[in-house]
N, C-alpha and C positions, 0 to 999 in steps of 0.2 A: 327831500332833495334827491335827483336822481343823476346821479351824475355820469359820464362815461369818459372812458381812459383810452384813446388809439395811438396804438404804437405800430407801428408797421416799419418793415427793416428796408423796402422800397415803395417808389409809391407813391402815391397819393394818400393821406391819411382820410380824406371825402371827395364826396365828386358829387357837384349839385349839377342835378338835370335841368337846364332852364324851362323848358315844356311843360314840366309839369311842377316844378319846383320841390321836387324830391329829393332830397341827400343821402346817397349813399356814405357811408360812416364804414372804415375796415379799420383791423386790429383793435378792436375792442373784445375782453375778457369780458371773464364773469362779472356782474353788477348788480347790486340789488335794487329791486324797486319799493319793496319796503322792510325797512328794519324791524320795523314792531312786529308785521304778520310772517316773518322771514322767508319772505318771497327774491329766488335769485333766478335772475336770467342769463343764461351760455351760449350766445349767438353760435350757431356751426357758421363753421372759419371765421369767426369773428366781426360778420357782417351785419349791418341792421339799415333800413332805410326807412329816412324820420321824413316825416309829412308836415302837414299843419297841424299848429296845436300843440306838438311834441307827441301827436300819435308816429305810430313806428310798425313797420311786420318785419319779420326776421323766423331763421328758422332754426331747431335745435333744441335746447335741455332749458325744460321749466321747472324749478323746485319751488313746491308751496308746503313748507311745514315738513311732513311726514311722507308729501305725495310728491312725483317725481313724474315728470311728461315729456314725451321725444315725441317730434315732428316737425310737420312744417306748414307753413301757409299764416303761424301765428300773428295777429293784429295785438297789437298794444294802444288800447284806447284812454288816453289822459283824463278825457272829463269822466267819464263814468269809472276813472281806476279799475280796468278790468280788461284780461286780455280774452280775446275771443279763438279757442281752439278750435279751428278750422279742421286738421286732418292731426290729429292725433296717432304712429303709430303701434306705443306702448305706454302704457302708463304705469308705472314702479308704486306701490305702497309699502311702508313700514311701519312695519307693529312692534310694541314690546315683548320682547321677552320675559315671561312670568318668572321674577325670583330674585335676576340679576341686573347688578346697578354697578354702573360707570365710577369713575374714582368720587366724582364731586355727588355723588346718592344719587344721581337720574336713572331711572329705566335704561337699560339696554333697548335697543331696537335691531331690526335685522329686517330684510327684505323678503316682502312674500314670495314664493318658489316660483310665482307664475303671473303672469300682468292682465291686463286689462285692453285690448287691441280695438281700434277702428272708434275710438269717442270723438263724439264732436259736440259744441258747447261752451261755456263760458266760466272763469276764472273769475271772481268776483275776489279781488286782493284784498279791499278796505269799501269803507265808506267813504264818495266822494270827498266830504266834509273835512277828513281824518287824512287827508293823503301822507302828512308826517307824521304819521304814528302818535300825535301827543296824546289824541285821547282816545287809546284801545281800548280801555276799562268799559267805552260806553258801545262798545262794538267789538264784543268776546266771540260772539259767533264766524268775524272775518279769518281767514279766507275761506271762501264759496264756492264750491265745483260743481256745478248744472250738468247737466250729461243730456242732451234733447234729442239724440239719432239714438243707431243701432249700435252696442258695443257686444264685443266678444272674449269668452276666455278660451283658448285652445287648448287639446290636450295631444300635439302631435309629436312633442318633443323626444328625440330618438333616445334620450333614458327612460321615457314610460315603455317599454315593449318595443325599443327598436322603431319608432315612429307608426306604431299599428294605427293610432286613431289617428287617421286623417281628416284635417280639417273642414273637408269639402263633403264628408259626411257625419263627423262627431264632433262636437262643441257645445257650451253654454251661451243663449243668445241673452242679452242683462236687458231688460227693461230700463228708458229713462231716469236719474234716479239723480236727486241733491246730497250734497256731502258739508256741511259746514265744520267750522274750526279744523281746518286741515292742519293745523298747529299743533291741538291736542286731541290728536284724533288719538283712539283708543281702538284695541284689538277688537272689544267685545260689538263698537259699530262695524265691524266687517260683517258685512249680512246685504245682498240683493237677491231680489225676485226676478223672477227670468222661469227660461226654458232651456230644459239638456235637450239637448237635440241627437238621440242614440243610437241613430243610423242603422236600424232593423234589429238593434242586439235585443234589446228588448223596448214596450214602447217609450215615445216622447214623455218626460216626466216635469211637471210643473211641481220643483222643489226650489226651496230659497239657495242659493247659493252661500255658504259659508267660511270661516279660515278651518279648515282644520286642521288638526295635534302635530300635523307634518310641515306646520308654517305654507301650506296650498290652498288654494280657495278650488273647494270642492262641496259636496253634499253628504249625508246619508237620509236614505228611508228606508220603505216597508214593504214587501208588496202584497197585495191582497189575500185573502185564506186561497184563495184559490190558486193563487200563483199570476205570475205574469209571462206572457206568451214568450216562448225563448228564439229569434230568428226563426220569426215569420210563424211562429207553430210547431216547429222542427220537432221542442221539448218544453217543457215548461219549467219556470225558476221559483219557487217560495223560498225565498230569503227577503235577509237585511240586506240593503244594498248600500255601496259606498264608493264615491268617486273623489280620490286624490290622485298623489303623484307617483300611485302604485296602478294608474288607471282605473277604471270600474271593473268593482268586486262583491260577489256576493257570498254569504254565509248563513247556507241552508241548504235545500235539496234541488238538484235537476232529477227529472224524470227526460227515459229518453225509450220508445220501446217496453221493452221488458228488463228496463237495468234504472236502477236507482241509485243515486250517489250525492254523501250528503258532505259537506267538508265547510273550511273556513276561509275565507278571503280567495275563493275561486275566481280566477281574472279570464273576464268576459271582456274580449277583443271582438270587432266586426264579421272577421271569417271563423271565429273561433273561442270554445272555451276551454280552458284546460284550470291544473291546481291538483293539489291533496288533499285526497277524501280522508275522511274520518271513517265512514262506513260506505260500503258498494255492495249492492244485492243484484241479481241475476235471478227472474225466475224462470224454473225451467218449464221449458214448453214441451211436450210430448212428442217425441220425434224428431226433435226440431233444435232444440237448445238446450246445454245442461244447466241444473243451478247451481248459481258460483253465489258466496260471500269470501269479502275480505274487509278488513279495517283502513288501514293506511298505504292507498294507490296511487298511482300517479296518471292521471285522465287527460283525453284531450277529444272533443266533439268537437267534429270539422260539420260547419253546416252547407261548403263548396260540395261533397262529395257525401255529404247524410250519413257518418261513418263515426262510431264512440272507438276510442282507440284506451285501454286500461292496461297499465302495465305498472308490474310490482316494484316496490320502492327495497323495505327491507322484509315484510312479510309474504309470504305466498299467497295466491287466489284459491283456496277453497274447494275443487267439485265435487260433483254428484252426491252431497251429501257426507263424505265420508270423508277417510284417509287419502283423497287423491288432491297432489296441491300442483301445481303449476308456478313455475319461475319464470316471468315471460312477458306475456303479454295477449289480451282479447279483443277480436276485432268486429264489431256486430256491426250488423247492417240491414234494412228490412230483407235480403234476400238468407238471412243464417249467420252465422258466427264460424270461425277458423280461428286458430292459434298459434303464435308460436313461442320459443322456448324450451323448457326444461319439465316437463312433468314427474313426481315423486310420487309412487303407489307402491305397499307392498314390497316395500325396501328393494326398489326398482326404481330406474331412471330411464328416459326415454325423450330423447331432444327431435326436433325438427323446426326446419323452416317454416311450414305449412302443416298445420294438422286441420284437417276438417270434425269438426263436434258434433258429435252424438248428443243426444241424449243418456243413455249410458255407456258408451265407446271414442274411441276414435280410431281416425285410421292413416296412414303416411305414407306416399311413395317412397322417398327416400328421409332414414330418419338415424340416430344416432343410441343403442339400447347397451344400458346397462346394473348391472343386478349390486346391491349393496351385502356385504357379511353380513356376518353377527356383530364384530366390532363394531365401534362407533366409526361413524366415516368414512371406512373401510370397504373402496369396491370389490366387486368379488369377478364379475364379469362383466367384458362390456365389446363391442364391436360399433361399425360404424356401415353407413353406406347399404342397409337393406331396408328391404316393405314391408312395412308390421301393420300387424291389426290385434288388437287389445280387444277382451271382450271381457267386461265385468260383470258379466250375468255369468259367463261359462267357466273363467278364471283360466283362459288361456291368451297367451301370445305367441303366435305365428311367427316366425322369420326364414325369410327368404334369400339367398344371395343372387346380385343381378345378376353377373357373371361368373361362372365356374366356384373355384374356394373364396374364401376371404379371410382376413385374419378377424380374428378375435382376443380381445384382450381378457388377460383372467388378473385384474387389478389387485384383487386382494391379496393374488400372492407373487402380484408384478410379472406375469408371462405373458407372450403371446403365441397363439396358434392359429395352425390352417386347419378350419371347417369350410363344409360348402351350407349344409344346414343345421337348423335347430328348434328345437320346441323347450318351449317354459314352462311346466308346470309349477303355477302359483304357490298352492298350497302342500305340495310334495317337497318342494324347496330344490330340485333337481333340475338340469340340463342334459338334453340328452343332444351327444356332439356325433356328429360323420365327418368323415374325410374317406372319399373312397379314391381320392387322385394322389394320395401321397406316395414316392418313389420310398425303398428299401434305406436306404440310405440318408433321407433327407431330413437334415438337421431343422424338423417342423416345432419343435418348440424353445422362445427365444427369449429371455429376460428382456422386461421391459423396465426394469429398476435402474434406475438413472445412474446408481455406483456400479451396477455389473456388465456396462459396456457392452451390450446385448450376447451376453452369455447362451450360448446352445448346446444344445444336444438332440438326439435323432432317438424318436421314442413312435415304433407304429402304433399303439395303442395306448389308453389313457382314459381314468376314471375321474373327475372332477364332482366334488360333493358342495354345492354350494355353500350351505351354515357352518359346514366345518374348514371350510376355504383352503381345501388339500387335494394337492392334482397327484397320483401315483403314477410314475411311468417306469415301463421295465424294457428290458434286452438293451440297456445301453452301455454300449461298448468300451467307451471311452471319452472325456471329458477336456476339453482343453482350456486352460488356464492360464494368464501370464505367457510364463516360458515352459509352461510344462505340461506333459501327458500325465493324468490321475486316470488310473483302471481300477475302477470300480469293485470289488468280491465277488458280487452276486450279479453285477446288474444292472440293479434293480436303486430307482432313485426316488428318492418321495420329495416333493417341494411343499413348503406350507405358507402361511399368509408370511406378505413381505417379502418374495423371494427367495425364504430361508427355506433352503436344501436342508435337508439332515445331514447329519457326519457319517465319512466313510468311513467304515473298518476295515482292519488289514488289509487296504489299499497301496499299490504301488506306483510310486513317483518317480517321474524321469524329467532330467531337468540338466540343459534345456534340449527342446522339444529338437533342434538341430543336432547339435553335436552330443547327445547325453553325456557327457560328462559324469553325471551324479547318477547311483542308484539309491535310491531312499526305499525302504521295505519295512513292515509291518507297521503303516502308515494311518496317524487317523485325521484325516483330513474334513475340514469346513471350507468347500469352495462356495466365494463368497462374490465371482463374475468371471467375462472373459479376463479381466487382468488384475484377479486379486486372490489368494484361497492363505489358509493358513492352518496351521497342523503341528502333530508332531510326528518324528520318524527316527527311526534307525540308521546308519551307515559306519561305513568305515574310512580309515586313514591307515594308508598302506605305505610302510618307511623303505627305504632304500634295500630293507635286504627283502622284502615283500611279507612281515610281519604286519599283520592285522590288528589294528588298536580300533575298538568299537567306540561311538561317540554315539550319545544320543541325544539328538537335538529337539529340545523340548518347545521352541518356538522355530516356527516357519511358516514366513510370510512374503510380500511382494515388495518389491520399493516403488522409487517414482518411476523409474523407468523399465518396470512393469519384469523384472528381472526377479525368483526365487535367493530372497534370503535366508539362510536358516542357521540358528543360534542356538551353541550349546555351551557347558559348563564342565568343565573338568575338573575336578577338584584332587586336592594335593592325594588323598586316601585311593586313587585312582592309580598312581604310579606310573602314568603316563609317558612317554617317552617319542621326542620326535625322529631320534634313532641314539643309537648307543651314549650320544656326547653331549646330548641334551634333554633334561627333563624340563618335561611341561606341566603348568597346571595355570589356569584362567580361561578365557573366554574365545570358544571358535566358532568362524562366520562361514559361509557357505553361501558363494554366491551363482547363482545357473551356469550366467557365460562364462565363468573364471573355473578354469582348471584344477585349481590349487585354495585350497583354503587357507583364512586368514587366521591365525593364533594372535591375541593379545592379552598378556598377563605377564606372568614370570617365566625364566628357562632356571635351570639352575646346572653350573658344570658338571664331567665328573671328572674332576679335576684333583690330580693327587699330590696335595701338599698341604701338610698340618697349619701353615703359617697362613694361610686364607680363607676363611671360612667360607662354606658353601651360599652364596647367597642369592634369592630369587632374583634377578635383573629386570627388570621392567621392559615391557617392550609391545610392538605390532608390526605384525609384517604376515605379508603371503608366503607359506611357505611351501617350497618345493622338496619335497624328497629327498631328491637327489642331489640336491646342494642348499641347503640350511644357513639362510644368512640373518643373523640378528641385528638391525639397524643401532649403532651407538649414536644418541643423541649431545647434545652438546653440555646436558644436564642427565647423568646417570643416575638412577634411582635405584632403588630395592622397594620393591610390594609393599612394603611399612613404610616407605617413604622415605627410610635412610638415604645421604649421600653418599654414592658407589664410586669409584671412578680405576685407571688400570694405566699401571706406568710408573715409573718414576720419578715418585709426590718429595714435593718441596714445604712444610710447614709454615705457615702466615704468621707465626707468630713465636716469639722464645716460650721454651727453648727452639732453637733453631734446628731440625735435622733432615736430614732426607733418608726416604725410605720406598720399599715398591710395595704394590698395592697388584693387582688383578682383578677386580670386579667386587672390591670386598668394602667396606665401609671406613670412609675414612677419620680419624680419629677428629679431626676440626674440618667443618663445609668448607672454611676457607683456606684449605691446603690445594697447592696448588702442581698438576702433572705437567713436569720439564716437557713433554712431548702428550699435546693433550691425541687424546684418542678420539679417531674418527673411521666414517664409514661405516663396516660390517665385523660383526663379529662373527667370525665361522670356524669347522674343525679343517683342518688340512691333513689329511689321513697320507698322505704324501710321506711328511714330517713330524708326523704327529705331534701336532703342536694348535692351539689355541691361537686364531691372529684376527686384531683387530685392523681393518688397514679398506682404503676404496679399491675396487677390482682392478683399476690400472695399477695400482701398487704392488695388489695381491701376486697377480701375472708376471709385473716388472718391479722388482724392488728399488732400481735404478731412477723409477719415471718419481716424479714430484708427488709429497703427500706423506704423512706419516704412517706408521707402521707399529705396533706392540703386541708382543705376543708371549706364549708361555706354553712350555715344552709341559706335556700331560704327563711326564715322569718326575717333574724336580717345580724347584720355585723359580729357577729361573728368569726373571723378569727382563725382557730387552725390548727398546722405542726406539725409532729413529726417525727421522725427517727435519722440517725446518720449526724453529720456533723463537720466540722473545722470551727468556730465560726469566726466569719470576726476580730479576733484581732492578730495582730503583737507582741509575746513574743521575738522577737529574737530567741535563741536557745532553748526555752521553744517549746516544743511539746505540743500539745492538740486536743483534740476531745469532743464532746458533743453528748450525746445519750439521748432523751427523748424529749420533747415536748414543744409547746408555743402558746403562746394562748391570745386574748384578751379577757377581762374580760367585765361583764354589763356594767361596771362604765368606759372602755374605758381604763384601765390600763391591761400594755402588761406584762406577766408573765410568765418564763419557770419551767421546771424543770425537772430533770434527773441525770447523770451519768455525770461527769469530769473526766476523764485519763489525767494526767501531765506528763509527761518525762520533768523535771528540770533536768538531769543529775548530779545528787548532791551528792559528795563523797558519797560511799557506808556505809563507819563508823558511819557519820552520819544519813544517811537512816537508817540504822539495829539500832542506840540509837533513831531515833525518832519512829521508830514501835514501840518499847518497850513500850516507856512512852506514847502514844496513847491506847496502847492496854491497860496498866490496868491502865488509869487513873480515878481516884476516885468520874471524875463526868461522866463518859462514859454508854451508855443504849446498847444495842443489835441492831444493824440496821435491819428491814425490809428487807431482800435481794426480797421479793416474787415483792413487791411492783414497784421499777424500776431498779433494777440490774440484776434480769432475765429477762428484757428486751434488758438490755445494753448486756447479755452475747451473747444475739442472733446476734446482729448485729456485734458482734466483732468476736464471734467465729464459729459462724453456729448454725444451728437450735438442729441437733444432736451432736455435743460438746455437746454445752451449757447445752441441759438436761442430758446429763454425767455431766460434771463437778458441775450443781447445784444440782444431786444428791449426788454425796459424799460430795457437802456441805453442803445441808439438815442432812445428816447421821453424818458428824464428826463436820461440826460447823468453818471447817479451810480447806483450799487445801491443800494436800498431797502434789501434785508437782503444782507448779503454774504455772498457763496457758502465754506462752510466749506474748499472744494479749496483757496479764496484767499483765507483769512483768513493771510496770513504777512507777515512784521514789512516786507519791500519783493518788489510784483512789477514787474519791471524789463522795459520792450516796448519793440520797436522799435530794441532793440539788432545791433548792426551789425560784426563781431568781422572784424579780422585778424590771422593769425597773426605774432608777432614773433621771428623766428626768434633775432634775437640775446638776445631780455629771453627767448627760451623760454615765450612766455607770448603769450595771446589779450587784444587790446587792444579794446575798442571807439572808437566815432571820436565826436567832440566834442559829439555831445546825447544825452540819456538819455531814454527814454520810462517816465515811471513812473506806473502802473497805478492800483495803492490800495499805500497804506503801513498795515498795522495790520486795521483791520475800516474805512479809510477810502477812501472813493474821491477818486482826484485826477485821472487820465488828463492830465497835462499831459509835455510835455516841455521839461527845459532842460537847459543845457551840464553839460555833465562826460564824464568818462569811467570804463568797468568792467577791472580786467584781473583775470587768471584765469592764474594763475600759476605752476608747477611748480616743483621745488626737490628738491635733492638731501637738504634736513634736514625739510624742510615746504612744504608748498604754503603759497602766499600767494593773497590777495582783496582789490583794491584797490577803494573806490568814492569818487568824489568828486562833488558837485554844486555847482556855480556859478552860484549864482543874481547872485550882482556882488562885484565884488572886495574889499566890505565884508562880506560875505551868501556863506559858504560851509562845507561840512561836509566833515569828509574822514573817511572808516572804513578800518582796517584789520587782515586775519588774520593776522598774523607771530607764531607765540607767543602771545598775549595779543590779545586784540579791544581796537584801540586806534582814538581819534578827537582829532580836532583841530578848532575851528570858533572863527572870530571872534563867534558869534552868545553873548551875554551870558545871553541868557533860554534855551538848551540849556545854560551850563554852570549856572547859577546851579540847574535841576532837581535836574544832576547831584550839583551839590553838597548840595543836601537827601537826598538818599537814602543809605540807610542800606546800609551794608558789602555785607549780602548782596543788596542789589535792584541792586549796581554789578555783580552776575555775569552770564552768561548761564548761564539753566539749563533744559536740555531736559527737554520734560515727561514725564512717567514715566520717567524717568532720573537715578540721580544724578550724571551726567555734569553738573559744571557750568566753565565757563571766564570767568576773569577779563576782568574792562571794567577798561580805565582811561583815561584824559586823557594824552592825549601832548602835552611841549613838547621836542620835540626835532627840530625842522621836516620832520616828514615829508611835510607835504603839501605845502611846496615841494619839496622833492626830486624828488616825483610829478609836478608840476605843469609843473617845469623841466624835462620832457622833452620839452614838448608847447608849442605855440606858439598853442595855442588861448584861453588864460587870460590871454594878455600884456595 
């Protein structure tokens, strides 16, 4: 049954022509016309127009079986079951693949690489009788493909060579030819007779056509002993020939002239054959041609232009018999042979565009020559751009320069110079150079060594020995380097292969070449380009009083920016000294443009007090002579790595003590200096004294920054500046400004400025300014004394003398300074250390500042102490304004106060839970206030005899 399906989305799904009573039929798909011989027919667009009978033509995709047919003009004839292929223009076969089988065991198939064009003929589906497939058993041979015209298979497709065989002259034409059971067709029936039709390459060949290994329907054969004619006569081809989807190939020998070339699958195109020989022979002809052998070449004979073109793969081409090989390429033609490339002879090299061939010479207008060492690979000499002529009978080469000098390169030992001529001799191994136009002066030989930045110097004459690949040049004057002028001893320079200069002896170095700065003397120098040389040398380091200390620096080299480094060792048995107040010993740097050399290592004082021992300090810095500044880092070392540090150390941990230090090691890393030390440490011969301190400090002791130092007669220890005291208030803020110091007697004492932030309800801050300011034992504070000091470091140099003038002028801040808006700033305090309480006491009056955003500037009795503690640090403050009239605060745990004063507690007692905390702002850190009756401020009070 045949049935058809039209679906169409507009439309007519048929259109019967009354005239002729034809029915055009659209939207019909694929359909089969028989299931048994699995024949389906794909109308293109889906059209087919039915006749009488249930004949039909239509145009498009025929599958029968295995075989596959595109075109058009198809007839579908009912009674004879069989469609009539009118104009065929491809036809698809499928073969199995040898091996491999689909899920359910069947053969794979897969489509032959290339079709079958222009058949015309008959489709034979079934046996009339059989139109239902019942009984195929008795008609296995169905379906049937007649072929009665001319078909074709082409080979123009542009992955064979770019579309070289063109169909209009290469093709296979297939003879007439029957196909049955397209169903179970089988790879090993691929096989017609025909004609290759091979378009002059070689003749027309009446071979079967076959599938072959490449899934192509192609050929192979033979061709005669004698060969077959190669384009027209051109050459001749004795091979196996073969035509796939690599194009037609043969493998065997072309003859072409006097050159022989025998290789594998050589692919013979129309205008051309080219491929890779196996073997290429050249014989030579007398006068005329040399003889060349090579093995594996890469060929190409143009029969447009009657021209064998050879040229090397990865071996060279062979001449005259001998040592002479050629990188490159031969171009023969009945008129003689030219070359170009690379020729190797006699450990020589010699390029050109155009060489014209000898028989045993050549010769080059313009060519490229150069001579190989004794090393391996190693040129020795080479130039470009002159006319040579090579004679291997005579065993000379001739060079000529076109114009005037030329340079020449001497490879082997990376130079270049200016010659005008030269001769070779072969076998003497020698060049012999002229330069009759060279100026006195002129820097004619140049490094061509790619690390030596084209290195020169000015040498009028000059011996070059080629096998020993040594150029000697003498009377040169002077060498330049990087940053520096090197003056040679004698001379006299010898370079050898690689551009390696030999080493100068007691050479003298200046550096740099502008400003010498440096003299470097009894120097032995390896200059290694224009911007690199390295050595060793002498000099000196001349101290402030013009004492000479010798260094010898046993490396000296270049940096990146092309600048003389040199590097030396000083070691402790040297006794070295950067001038009286400093010993040195470690490592120093030298650099061209800098002035001043770098020391890095240790200094050590000399420093006279038993109680500090002498100890390397660690350090780097450039040092000047005449003012010697040794950078203090923020982590102090000693050369064994010890922690150092200088000032007035605080102990991290019980026992609790303070003590000073100077540069010496301190007994626990995590002891910590009241006044950490910063800046420079240098001698002040002024004062003679040791001070750690930045150069705005050193000049003004007044300006911001701290300060320590140590008089070179005593132990003396004094720090001053601003800093956070090593104690733990919890939410208590604090700062300290002013100074500390040990005494004759060996006891350590500060004094200066306290800034508190207690965050302490504001009602009470504004009732305790009050009764501070006019309490009845209160004096006037000093501000000149340490408060315009403390103003500097808190607020600037220029604030501070604003603000301390309109306090000089009203006596109170108009707006008060946001540094010192805190809950008490405490001046003129006067701290000694208690070694037994572990804790910094102040002595019996208090200078206090502003409480709040209040100014008071008054001082009355009481005392601060500052307390350490193995659970918590403590802060004691008391003020005694009469022994009715007093407040006492304290950090133990909890912020606690005590005061006979009625109108502070009665505050205390209006506020409300949370305004009794202290609470730091922007923090949710807060810590509890409360009212102490548990006499602690007698307690405090009963250690001091000041309050009685």
């Amino acid at each position: 049954v045949i049935a058809f399906r039209s679906e169409v989305g507009n439309g007519a799904n048929a259109v019967l022509a009354l005239n002729t009573m034809s029915l055009e039929i659209a939207g019909i798909r694929a359909f089969r016309v028989s299931e048994a011989q699995d024949v389906v027919i794909s109308p293109k667009d889906g059209l087919i127009t039915m006749s009488e009978d249930r004949d039909f033509t239509f145009a498009g995709d025929v599958k029968a079986g295995k075989f596959e047919f595109r075109g058009s003009k198809f007839e579908f004839d009912y009674s004879s079951f069989q469609i009539n292929l009118n104009s065929v223009e491809k036809m698809h076969i499928r073969a199995e693949i040898e091996g491999e089988f689909n899920a359910s065991g069947r053969p794979k198939t897969r489509l032959i690489r290339n079709t079958i064009d222009g058949i015309t003929g008959t489709l034979k589906i079934d046996d009339p009788s059989n139109r239902s497939g019942w009984r195929s058993h008795l008609y296995p041979h169905y379906p049937v493909l007649e072929s009665t015209g001319p078909a074709y298979v082409y080979y123009d497709s542009h992955a064979i060579h770019k579309g070289a065989y063109h169909r209009n002259r290469f093709r296979y034409a297939l003879d007439p030819f029957e196909i049955d059971s397209l169903d179970n067709f089988v790879k090993d029936n691929v096989r017609f007779s025909g004609e290759l039709l091979a378009g002059g390459i070689i003749p027309d060949l009446d071979v079967d056509l076959r599938l072959m290994d490449d899934f192509s329907l192609g050929l192979e054969t033979t061709s005669p002993p004698e060969g077959f004619p190669l384009y027209k006569g051109l050459g001749t081809l004795t091979a196996d020939v073969k035509l796939d989807m690599n194009g037609l190939q043969g493998t065997g020998v072309i003859d072409y002239l006097s050159s022989h070339l025998t290789g594998e699958d050589m692919v013979l195109v129309p205008d051309s054959a080219f491929g890779i020989t196996s073997s290429y022979v050249n014989e030579a002809i007398w006068d005329h041609v040399p003889a060349i052998e090579a093995a594996v070449t890469d060929f190409a004979l143009h029969s447009d232009v009657e021209m064998l073109d050879v040229r090397t793969i990865q071996e060279d081409l062979k001449f005259f018999g001998e040592d002479a090989v050629l990188r490159g390429a031969t171009h023969l033609n009945p008129s003689g042979m030219t070359a170009d490339g690379e020729f190797s002879f006699e450990d020589a090299k010699i390029s050109s565009e155009l060489f014209v061939m000898k028989e045993r010479g050549m010769t080059a207008q313009v060519a490229d020559f150069e001579i190989m060492g004794n090393d391996l690979n190693a040129l020795a000499f080479t130039t470009d751009n002159v006319q040579a002529d090579i004679d291997f009978d005579e065993r000379i080469g001739d060079f000529i320069c076109h114009v005037g000098v030329t340079e020449i390169e001497l490879p082997a030992i990376r130079y270049l110079c200016t010659m005008d001529k030269f001769r070779w001799f072969m076998d003497l191994d020698q060049i012999q150079l002229e330069n009759t136009l060279a100026e006195e002066n002129y820097e004619n030989f140049t490094s061509t060594h790619p690390d030596q930045d084209s290195l020169s110097f000015a040498s009028a004459s000059a011996l070059y020995k080629v096998g020993a690949a040594v150029v000697e040049c003498s009377d040169v004057p002077r060498i330049y380097t990087a940053d520096a002028e090197v003056i040679p001893d004698s001379g006299n320079v010898v370079v050898r292969r690689d551009a390696q200069m030999d080493p100068l002896y007691k050479a003298e170095i200046y550096t740099n070449t502008r400003t010498k700065f440096h003299r470097l003397y009894d120097a032995t120098v390896h200059v290694r380009g224009k911007n690199e040389y390295r050595g060793s040398a002498h000099s000196n380091y001349k101290d402030v009083n013009n004492v000479e200390w010798p260094i010898y620096f046993d490396l000296i080299e270049v940096d990146s920016a092309y600048q003389t480094v040199a590097l030396a060792k000083v070691p402790v048995s040297q006794e070295f000294y950067l001038d009286p107040y400093f010993e040195f010993t470690g490592d120093v740097t030298l650099l061209g443009a800098r002035e001043h050399l770098e020391f890095e290592g240790g200094v050590r004082l000399s420093i006279n007090c038993e109680d500090f021992n002498r100890e390397w300090i660690e350090f780097k810095n450039v040092i000047d002579p005449a003012d010697i500044l040794i950078p203090v880092s923020d982590l102090i070392v000693e050369k064994g790595k010890a922690h150092l540090d200088a000032g007035i150390m605080m102990s991290d941990d019980n026992p609790y003590e303070a003590y000073p230090l100077f540069f010496t090691k301190k007994p626990d890393r995590g002891d910590i200096a009241v006044f950490k030390p910063e800046g420079n440490l240098r001698y002040d011969k002024k004062k003679n004294r040791y001070v750690v301190s930045s150069d705005s400090k050193f000049s003004d002791p007044k300006t911001p920054g701290t300060l320590t130092e140590l008089p070179d007669n005593g132990c003396g220890v004094y720090s001053s500046g601003r800093t956070t005291l090593p104690f733990n208030f919890n939410v208590i803020d604090h700062e300290f400004i002013g100074d500390a110091w040990v005494t004759e007697s060996g006891r350590i004492e500060m004094r200066g400025t306290l800034p508190l932030d207690i965050h302490m309800n504001s009602k009470l801050v504004d009732y305790l300014s009050h009764q501070l300011k006019n309490a009845s034992s209160a004096t006037p504070v000093d501000v000149s004394y340490n408060y315009e000091y403390a103003m500097t470091e808190l607020v600037g140099v220029d604030q501070a003398k604003t603000y301390m003038e309109g306090l000089t002028r009203d006596g109170y801040f108009k707006k008060m300074p946001k540094e010192l808006n805190k809950t008490l700033v405490l001046t003129d305090l006067e701290f000694s250390y208690d070694s037994f309480e572990d804790a910094f006491v102040s002595d019996s009056r208090i200078g206090i500042a502003t409480v709040g955003d209040k100014s008071v500037f008054r001082s009355i009795p009481g005392r601060v102490e500052l307390k350490r503690n193995s659970e918590r640090d403590v802060l004691r403050i008391y003020f005694h304004i009469s022994e009715n009239h007093w407040y006492y605060f304290e950090y133990d745990t909890y912020f606690k106060f005590e005061t006979n004063d009625l109108g502070f507690i009665e505050i205390w007692n209006k506020l409300k839970d949370d305004q009794k905390r202290l609470h730091k702002p922007d923090s949710e850190q807060s810590l509890k206030m409360q009212i102490s009756r548990m006499g602690l401020r007698d307690d405090f009070v009963d250690r001091f005899r000041d309050f009685e």
